[in-house]
N, C-alpha and C positions, 0 to 999 in steps of 0.2 A: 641751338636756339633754346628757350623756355618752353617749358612743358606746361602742359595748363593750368592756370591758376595761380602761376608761380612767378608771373610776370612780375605783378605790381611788389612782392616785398623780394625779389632780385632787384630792382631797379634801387629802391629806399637803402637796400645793402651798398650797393656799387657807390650811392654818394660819398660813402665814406673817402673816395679817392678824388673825388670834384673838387673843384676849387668855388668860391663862397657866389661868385656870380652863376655858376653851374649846376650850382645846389640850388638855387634859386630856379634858374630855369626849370627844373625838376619837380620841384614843390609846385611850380606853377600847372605843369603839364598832369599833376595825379590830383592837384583841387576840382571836386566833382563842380563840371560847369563849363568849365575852361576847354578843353580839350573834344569836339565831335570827330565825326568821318571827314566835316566838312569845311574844319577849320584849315586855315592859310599860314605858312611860315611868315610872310610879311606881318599879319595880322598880330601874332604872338612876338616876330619883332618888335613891332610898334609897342606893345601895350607894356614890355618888361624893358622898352628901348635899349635893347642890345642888336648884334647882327647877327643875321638869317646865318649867316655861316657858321657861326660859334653852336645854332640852333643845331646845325647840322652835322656837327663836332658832337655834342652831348646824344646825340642818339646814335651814334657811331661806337662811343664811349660805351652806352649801354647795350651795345651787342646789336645792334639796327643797320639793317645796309644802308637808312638813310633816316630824312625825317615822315618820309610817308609810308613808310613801312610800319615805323614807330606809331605814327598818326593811326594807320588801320589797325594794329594789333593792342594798341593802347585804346584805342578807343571803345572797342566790343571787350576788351575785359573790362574798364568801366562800366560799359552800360550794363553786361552781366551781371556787377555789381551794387547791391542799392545802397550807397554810401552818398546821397545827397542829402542835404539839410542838418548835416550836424551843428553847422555853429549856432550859437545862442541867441534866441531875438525873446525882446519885451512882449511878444506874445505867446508863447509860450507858455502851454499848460503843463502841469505838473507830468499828466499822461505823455506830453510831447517830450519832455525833459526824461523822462522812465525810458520811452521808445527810442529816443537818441543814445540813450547810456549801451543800452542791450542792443542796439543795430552798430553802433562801436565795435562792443566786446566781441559780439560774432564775427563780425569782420575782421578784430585781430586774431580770435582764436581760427576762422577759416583760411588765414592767410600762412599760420603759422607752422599748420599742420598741412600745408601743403606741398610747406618747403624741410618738414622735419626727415631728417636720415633715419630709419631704421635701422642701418651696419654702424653709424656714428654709436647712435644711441646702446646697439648692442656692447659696441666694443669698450665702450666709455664707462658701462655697468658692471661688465667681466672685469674690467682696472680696477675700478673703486671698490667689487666686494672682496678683491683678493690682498687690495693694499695693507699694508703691515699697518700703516699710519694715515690718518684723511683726516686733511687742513680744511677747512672752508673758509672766505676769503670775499670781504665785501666792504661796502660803505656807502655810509648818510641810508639811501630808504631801499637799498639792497640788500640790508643787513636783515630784513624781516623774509627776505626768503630765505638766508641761511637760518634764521633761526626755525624756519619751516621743516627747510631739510634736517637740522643736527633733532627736531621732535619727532621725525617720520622713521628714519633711521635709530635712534633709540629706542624707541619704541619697538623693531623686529632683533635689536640683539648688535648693530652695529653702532659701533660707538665714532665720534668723530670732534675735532676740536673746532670750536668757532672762536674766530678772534675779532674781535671790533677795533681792539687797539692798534695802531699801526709799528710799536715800537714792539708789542709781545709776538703781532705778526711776522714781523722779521726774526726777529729773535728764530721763532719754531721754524722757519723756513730757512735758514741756516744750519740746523739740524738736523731737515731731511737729506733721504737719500730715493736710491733707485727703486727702493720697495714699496716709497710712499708714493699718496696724491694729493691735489690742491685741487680743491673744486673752488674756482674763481668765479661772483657774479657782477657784472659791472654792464650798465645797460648802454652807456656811452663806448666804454672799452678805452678810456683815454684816463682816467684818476690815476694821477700821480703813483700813488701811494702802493697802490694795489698794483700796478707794472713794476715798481720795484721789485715789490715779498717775492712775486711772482716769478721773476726772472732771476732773483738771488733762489726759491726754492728749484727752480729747472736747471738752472747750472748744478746744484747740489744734486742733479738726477730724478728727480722727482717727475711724475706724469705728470700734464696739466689737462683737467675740462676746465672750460669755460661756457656760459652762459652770458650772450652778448649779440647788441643788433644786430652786427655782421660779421659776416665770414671773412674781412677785410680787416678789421678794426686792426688798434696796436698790440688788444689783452689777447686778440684770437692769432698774430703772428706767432705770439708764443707761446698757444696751445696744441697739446696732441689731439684732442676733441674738443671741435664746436657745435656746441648747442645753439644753432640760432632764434632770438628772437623780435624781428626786425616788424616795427607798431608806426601804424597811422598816428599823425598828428592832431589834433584836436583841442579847440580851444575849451572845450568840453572837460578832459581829462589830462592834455597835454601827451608829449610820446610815453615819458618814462611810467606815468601811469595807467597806459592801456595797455605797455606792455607788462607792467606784473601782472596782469592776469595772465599772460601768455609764458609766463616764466613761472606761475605758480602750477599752471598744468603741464609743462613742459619736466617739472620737476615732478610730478605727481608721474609722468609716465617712467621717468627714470628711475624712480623711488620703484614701483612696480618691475622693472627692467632690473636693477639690483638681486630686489625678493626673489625672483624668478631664479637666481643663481644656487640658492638651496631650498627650494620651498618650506621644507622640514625645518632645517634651523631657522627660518624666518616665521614660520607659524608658533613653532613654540615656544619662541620667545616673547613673541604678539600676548599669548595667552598668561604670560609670565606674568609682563609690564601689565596686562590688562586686569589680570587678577589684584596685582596689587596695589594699584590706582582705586580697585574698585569700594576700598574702605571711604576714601573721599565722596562718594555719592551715595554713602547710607544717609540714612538720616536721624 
C-alpha cells in the first residue's frame, strides 16, 4: 500500500494507465470539496453519471480493496491537506491570488519530495558524472529546464549537449553508445519527437534518465531512471506549470547529487567559471 503522503501523486501517476472516463472519475475524487468520510458511491455515481461499479473498478485500479477504503484513506489525506480554494473567483484580492500561487507550489513541491527515490536519484547522478557523452533532450517549455541543467553543470566543469532541434536530436542520438547518457525532460512523457531520439539513442546503448509525471508514462518505459514529477492541476497555473517548479528543484537536487561525485573537481571548476564571469559584474 502507500506510504504517507504519498497517496495523492501515486494515484495522478497511475491515471496514466485509465481510460478517459476513469481519468475523470479521478480528477473528480482528488477536486478538494468532492470527496468526505461521508460521501456515498451512488452519490458520485449520480453527479459524473457513470456506474458505482466502474467507481469500484478505479479504486481497485489504484491499489484499493474497494471504494471505501479509498473513500477513508483519500479523504484524511485530503483534509491533511490545505489544497482548497484554488480556483479563480472575481473576488479575489491580489493577497488571495499571492496565497493561492504559494499554497500550489507547496503542495507540489510537498508532494514531490515525498515521492522522490534517493537510490534513483543516487544511481542516475553516478551515470551522468561518469558518462563519456550527456545528451539532454526536451521540448516546447521543457526546454527551459535543460537549459537550466546544460548552465548548472557548466558552470562545475561538466559539459553536456542540449538540442532543441529534433533533426540534430536524432542525428547525436545515433551516435551514441553505451558510455553515453540522454537526460530526457517531457512532463506529459508522450511528444512524439523526443520517444523517438530517445529510443533510437537507447538501442544505440545509451543510459536513459528521464524527468516526467509518471513512472508509467511511454518516455519513462524507456528509461533506466525516473525522476518523477507528478503536479496538481490547477486552473491557476495548469499541470505542466506547477510542475516546473517541481522539476526545477528536482534538478537542483540532482545537479548537487552529480557535484557530490568529485567535490574537488566540482569546486574548482565553480571557482574557474566563476572567476571568469566575474569581468562582467565590474563596472
Amino acid at each position: 500500500m502507500y506510504i504517507e503522503n504519498t497517496i495523492i501523486p501515486h494515484i495522478r501517476m497511475k491515471q496514466e494507465q485509465m481510460t478517459a472516463t476513469e481519468k475523470r472519475i479521478i480528477e473528480y475524487l482528488l477536486n478538494s470539496g468532492n470527496l468526505d468520510f461521508k460521501t456515498s458511491l451512488k452519490d458520485i455515481a449520480t453527479e459524473l453519471n457513470v456506474s458505482e461499479a466502474l467507481i469500484v473498478k478505479v479504486a481497485k485500479l489504484l491499489g484499493f480493496k474497494g471504494f471505501r477504503e479509498l473513500r477513508a484513506i483519500l479523504s484524511e489525506q485530503l483534509q491533511q491537506q490545505d489544497i482548497e480554494h484554488f480556483e479563480l473567483s472575481q473576488k479575489d484580492t491580489t493577497q488571495d491570488l499571492i496565497d493561492k500561487v504559494f499554497s500550489l507550489s507547496y503542495q507540489t513541491i510537498s508532494e514531490g519530495k515525498a515521492i522522490v527515490s534517493p537510490e534513483i536519484m543516487k544511481q542516475a547522478a553516478r551515470c551522468f558524472f561518469n558518462a563519456r557523452q550527456r545528451d539532454l533532450y526536451a521540448a516546447g517549455g521543457s526546454n527551459t529546464i535543460c537549459d537550466d541543467i546544460f548552465h548548472k553543470f557548466l558552470r562545475i566543469g561538466i559539459r553536456c549537449n542540449s538540442y532543441r532541434d529534433i533533426h540534430l536530436m536524432m542525428m547525436s542520438a545515433s551516435l551514441l553508445n553505451e558510455q553515453d547518457v540522454v537526460l530526457v525532460v517531457s512532463h506529459s512523457g508522450k511528444t512524439s519527437d523526443l520517444l523517438r531520439a530517445t529510443k533510437i539513442a537507447k538501442e544505440n546503448g545509451a543510459k536513459i534518465i528521464c524527468i516526467t509525471h509518471s513512472n508509467i508514462s511511454p518516455i519513462a518505459e524507456l528509461a533506466d531512471f525516473v525522476i518523477c514529477t507528478p503536479a496538481p492541476d490547477s486552473p491557476l497555473l495548469g499541470k505542466n506549470a506547477s510542475a516546473r517548479i517541481l522539476q526545477l528543484i528536482l534538478v537542483d537536487a540532482f545537479f548537487v547529487s552529480v557535484a557530490k561525485q568529485d567535490i574537488v573537481f566540482s569546486e574548482q571548476n565553480l571557482e574557474k567559471t566563476s572567476l571568469v564571469t566575474e569581468y562582467f559584474r565590474k563596472k
